[in-house]
C-alpha positions as CSV (number, residue, x, y, z in Angstrom):
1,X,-6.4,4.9,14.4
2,X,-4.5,1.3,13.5
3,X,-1.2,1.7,14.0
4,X,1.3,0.9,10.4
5,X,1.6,-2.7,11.6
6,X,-1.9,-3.8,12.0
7,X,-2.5,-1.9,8.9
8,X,0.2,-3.6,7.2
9,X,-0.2,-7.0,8.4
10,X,-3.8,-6.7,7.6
11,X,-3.0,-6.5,3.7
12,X,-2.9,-9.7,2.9
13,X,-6.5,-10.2,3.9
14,X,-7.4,-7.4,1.9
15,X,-5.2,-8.7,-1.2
16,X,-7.2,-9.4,-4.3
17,X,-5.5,-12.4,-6.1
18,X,-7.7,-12.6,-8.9
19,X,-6.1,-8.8,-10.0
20,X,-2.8,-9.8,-9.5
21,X,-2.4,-12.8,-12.2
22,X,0.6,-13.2,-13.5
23,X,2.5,-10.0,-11.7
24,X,5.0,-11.0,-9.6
25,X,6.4,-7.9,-7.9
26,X,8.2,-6.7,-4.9
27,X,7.0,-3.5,-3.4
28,X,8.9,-1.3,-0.9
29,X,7.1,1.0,1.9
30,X,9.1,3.3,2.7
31,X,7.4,5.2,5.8
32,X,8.0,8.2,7.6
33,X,6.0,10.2,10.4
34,X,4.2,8.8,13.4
35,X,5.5,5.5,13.0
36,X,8.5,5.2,10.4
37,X,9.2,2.1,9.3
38,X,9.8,0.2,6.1
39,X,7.9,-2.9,4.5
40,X,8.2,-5.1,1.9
41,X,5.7,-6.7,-0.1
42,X,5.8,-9.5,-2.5
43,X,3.5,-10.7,-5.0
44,X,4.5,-14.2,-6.5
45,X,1.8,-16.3,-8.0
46,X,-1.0,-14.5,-6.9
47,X,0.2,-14.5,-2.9
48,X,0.9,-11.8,-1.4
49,X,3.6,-11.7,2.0
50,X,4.8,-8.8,4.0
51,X,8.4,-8.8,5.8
52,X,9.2,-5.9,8.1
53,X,11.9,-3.8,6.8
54,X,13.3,-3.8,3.2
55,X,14.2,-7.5,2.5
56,X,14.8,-7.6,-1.3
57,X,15.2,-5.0,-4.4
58,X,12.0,-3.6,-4.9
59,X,10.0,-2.8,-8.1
60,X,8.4,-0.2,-7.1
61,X,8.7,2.2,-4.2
62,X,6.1,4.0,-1.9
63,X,6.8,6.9,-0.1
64,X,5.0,8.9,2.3
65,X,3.9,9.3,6.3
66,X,2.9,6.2,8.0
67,X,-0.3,7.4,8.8
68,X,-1.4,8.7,5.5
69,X,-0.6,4.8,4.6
70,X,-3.1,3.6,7.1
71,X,-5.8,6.3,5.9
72,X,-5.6,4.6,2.3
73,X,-5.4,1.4,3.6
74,X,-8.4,1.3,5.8
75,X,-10.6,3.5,3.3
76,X,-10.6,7.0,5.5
77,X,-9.4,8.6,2.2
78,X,-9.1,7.6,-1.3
79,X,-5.7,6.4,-2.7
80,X,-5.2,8.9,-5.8
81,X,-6.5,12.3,-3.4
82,X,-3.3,11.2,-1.2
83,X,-1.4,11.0,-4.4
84,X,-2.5,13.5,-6.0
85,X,-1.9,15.6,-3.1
86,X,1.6,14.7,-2.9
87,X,1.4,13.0,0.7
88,X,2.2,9.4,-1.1
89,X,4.5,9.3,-4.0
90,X,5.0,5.7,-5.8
91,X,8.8,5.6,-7.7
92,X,8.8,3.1,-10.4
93,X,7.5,1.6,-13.9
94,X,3.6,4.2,-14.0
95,X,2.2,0.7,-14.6
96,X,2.8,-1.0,-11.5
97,X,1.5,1.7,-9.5
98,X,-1.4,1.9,-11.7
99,X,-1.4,-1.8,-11.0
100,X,-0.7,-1.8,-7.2
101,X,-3.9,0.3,-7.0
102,X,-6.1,-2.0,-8.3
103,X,-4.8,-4.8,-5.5
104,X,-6.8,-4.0,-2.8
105,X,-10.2,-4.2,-1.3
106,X,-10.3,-1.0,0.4
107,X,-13.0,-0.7,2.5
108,X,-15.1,2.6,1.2
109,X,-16.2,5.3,4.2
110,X,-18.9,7.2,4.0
111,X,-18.6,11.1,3.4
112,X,-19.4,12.9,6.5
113,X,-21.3,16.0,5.4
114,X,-20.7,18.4,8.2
């Protein structure tokens, strides 16, 4: 598994610009387990950059274990089965995370029938 960092660093690459017209937003991770740590993310003008730890007030706030972060990131399991499971929980305006969702090109995995 990628550790938080590469995951993190990574996002830019898999930032969709075109979806984020017009929000500018800064974004907090806020990571626990394997690898806690803390992010920050800003959108302005349709770039995105990441800072290690919290550099500015964020927007909106995600929660949850590092590596549940770098299962959504790199498409092992869908954002809203994480959310709705309660393993990442997004604090702020319903919008923005309904926004922040809509940011990435996840990569999709295959379902392993077993």
């Amino acid at each position: 598994m990628p550790s938080i960092r590469d995951v993190v660093m990574n996002l830019p690459n898999i930032f969709k610009a075109e979806k984020a017209k017009g929000w500018n937003r800064v974004i907090l991770l806020d990571l626990g387990g394997e690898e806690p740590s803390k992010w920050t993310l800003t959108i302005q003008d349709g770039v995105l950059t990441v800072e290690e730890g919290q550099t500015k007030p964020p927007k909106l706030i995600i929660t949850g274990n590092s590596e549940h972060i770098v299962q959504m990131f790199t498409g092992e399991v869908p954002p809203m089965k994480l959310v709705n499971a309660k393993l990442i929980k997004m604090q702020g305006p319903m919008m923005d995370a309904i926004a922040f969702s809509g940011l990435w090109n996840i990569p999709k995995k295959e379902e392993k029938n077993t």
